[in-house]
C-alpha positions in Angstrom: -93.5 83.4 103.2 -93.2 83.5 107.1 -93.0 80.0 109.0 -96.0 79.8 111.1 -95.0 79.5 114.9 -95.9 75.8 114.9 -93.5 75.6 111.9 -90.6 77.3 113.8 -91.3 75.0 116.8 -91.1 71.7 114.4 -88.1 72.9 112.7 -86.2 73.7 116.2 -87.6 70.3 117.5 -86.0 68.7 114.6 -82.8 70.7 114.7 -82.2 69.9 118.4 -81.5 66.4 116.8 -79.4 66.9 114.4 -75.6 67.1 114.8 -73.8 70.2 112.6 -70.3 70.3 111.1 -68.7 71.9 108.3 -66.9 70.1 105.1 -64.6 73.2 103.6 -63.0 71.5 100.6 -60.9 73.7 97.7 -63.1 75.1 95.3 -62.1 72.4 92.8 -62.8 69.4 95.2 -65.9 70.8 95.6 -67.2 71.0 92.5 -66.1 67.2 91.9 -68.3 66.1 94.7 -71.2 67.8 93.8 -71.1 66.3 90.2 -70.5 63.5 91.7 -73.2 64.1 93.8 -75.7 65.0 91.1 -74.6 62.1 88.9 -75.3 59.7 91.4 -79.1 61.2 91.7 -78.5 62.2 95.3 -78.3 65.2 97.2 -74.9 66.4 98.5 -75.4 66.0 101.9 -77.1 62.5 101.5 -74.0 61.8 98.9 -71.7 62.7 101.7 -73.2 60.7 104.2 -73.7 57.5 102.4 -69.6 57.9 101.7 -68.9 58.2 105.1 -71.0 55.5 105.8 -69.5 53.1 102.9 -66.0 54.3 104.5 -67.0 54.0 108.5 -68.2 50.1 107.6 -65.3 49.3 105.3 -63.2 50.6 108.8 -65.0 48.5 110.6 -64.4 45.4 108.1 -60.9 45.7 108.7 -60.7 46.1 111.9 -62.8 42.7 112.3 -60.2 41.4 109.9 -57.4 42.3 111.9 -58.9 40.6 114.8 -59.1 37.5 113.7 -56.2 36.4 112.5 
């Protein structure tokens, strides 16, 4: 089915915001982070977001750490 031109001019409103990279792990990584992906319930690119997320914060955490002391 065709995208009606409103549609088309949603979808490239919404694109416009959104940011675009590629992952390109070996066949075998891959297919351990989408089952790990599907076990956790989650879609692979909201897996992969919430990691980088978990990791960007712990990051953050240490940095905070090492300014502390």
């Amino acid at each position: 089915m065709a995208l009606s031109p409103k549609k088309r001019i949603s979808n490239a409103r919404y694109n416009e915001k959104c940011d675009n990279f590629n992952l390109r792990p070996t066949k075998e990584r891959g297919q351990q982070i989408r089952a790990a992906a599907a076990a956790s319930g989650e879609s692979l690119q909201g897996f992969c977001l919430k990691a980088i997320d978990f990791y960007m914060e712990h990051l953050e955490r240490e940095a905070q750490k090492g300014g502390a002391e």
